[in-house]
C-alpha positions, -999 to 999 in steps of 0.1 A, spaced: -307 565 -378 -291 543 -403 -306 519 -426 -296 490 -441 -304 452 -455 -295 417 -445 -293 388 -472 -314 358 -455 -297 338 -478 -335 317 -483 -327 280 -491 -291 290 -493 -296 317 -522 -285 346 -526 -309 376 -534 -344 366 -528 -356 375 -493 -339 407 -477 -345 421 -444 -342 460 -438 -323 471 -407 -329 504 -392 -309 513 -362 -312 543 -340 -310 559 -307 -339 538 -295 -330 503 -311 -330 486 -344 -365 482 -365 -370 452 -386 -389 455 -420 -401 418 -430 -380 397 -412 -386 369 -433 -395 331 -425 -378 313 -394 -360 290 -416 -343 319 -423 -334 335 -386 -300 323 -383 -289 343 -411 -310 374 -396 -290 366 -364 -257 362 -385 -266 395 -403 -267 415 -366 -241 400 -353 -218 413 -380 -232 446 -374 -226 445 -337 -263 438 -327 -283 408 -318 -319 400 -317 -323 416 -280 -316 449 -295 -347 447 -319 -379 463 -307 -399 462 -333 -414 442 -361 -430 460 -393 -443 435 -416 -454 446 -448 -478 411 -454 -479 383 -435 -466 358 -462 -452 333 -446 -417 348 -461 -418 382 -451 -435 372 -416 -433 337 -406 -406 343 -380 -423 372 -363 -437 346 -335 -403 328 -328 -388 368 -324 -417 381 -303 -410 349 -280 -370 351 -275 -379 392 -273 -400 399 -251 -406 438 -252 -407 435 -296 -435 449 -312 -450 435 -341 -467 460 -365 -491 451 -389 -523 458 -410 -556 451 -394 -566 421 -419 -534 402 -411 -534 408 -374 -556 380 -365 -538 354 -382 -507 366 -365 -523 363 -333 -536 327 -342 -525 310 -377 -538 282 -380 -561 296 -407 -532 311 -427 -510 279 -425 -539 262 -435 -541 279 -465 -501 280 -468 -502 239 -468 -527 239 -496 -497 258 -518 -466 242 -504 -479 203 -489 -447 186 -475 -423 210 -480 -439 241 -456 -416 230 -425 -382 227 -452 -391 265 -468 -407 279 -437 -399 268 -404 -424 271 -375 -445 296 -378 -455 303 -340 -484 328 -326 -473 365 -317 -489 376 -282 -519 401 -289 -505 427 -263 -475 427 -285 -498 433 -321 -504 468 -333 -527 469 -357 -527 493 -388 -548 504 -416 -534 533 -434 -523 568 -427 -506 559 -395 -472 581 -389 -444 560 -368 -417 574 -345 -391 543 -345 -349 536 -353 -351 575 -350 -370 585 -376 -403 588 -384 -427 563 -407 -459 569 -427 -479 537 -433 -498 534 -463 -526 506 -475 -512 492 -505 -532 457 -517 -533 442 -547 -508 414 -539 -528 411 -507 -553 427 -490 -533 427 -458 -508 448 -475 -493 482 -459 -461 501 -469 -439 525 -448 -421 556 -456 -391 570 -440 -396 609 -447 -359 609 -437 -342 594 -464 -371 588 -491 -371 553 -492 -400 534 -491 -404 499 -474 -429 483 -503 -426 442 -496 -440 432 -532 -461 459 -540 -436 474 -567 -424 437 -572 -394 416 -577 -361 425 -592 -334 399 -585 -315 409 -604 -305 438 -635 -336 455 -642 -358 425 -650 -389 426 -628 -418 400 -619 -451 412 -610 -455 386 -577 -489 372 -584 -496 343 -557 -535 333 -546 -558 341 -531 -558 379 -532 -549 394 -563 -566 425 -576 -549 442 -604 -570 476 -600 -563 477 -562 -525 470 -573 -525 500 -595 -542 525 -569 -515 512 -545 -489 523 -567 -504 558 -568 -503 558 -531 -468 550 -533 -460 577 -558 -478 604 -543 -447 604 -512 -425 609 -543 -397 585 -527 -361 585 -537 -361 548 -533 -376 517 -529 -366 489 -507 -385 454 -526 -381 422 -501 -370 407 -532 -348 420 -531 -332 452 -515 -327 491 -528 -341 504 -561 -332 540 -576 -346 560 -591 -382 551 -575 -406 569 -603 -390 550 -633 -391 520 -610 -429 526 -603 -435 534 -642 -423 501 -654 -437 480 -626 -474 495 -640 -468 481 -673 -457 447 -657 -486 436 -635 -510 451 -666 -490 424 -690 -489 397 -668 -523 398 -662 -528 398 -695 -508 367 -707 -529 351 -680 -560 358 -694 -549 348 -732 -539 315 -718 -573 308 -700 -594 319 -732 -569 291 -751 -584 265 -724 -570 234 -706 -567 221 -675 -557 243 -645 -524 220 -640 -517 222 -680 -525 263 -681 -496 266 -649 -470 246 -665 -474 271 -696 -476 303 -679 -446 288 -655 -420 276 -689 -430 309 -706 -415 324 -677 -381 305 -673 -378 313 -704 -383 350 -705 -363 353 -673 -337 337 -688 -326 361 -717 -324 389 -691 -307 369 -659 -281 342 -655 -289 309 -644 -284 319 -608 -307 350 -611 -332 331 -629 -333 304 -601 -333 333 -571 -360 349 -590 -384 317 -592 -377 313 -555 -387 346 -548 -419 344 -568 -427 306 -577 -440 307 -614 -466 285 -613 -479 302 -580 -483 332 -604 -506 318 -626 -527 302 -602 -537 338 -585 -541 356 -618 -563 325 -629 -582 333 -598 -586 373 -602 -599 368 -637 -622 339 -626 -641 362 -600 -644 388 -630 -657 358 -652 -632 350 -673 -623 313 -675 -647 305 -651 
């Protein structure tokens, strides 16, 4: 088996969704394939490896964000043997999503067919549907699947026992670029304590790596994981200082979202800062940290 990453190159950036590939006696495995916007560049990443979309046969999505999953459907219908796995909550929605891109137009109004693409209905016989503690013999080697909310509730990572990487979508974050990292805080589903149990989970298969969908390989894993801890615990924190100043929701965003491009910017360059705000949009991370501390009664 041999692993590897494609760039999807999302809205023509570098570095903010990647795609792992694992390829093995018994076909290639795809770890978030990303949007369909983005599938000719999955396509144009095979292809330079010597492999097309036939020779995927299965789908492990980490979340069912629309850009780790959205082109699951389209794949599943040009494929027809693919399998898609996923966790148990985000099964149904990949089955029918209607609710989910619902909820997606709420965040993203006109621009959801620009950023995502179609977002089409995976056949039930083709779902398998996961919850934890699951051990997978694909690509030729074998995957443990772990619960890991906190960014969502639908949110499972795998790890290859093989090479000690684990597949972790945003549950360890993003790092565009140097070692500046972004705890991924959308709504509707963050819960920092889940979060940090998750991270424990992930620790506990002491991995030699990590492989973040935005974006690609991090080692060493432990210091990663360390850091990370400390990030989600201070940005939920700045969140909540903001809410006790007061304001309007739309005035409390735009703070939280210019304190970041400004933070991001003494550690990135201008391309890295824009990657990262694609990969995570700022004010998006406001808006679900606003909601966790809102159910806890803060701000409310």
């Amino acid at each position: 088996m041999t692993a590897d990453f494609i760039d999807l190159r999302f809205r023509g950036t570098a570095r903010v969704i990647a795609s792992a590939i694992l390829n093995g006696a018994d076909g290639v495995t795809v770890v978030d394939p990303g949007p369909t916007s983005c599938l000719p560049a999955l396509e144009a990443g095979l292809r330079d490896r010597g492999l097309t979309l036939r020779d995927v046969r299965s789908l492990l999505v980490t979340h069912i964000h629309l850009d780790h999953a959205g082109a699951c459907g389209t794949i599943a219908e040009r494929v027809p043997g693919v399998r898609v796995y996923v966790h148990e909550r985000g099964a149904p929605h990949m089955i029918d999503p209607a609710k989910l891109l619902a909820s997606a137009s709420r965040l993203y109004g006109d621009d959801m067919d620009t950023l995502w693409g179609a977002f089409q209905p995976v056949p039930a016989d083709r779902v398998t549907a996961l919850s934890g503690g699951e051990r997978l013999a694909l690509a030729g080697t074998t995957l443990h699947v772990a619960y890991t909310p906190g960014h969502a509730k639908h949110h499972v990572s795998y790890f290859d026992e093989h090479t000690g990487m684990a597949y972790v979508g945003d549950t360890a974050g993003v790092r565009v670029g140097g070692d500046y990292l972004i705890a991924p805080t959308p709504p509707p589903d963050i819960d920092i304590e889940a979060w940090q149990d998750s991270l424990t989970r992930i620790e506990a298969w002491q991995p030699v790596s990590l492989f973040l969908t935005h974006f690609g390989p991090v080692t060493p894993a432990r210091a990663h994981l360390a850091r990370f801890r400390i990030v989600v615990s201070e940005a939920a924190a700045a969140a909540r200082d903001l809410l006790a100043q007061g304001g309007s929701d739309e005035e409390l965003a735009q703070k939280f979202a210019e304190r970041m491009r400004k933070d991001v910017r003494k550690s990135l360059s201008e391309n890295e800062a824009r990657a990262s705000e694609l990969a995570a949009p700022f004010d998006q991370l406001f808006q679900g940290l606003q909601r966790y501390w809102q159910k806890k009664g803060v701000g409310s």
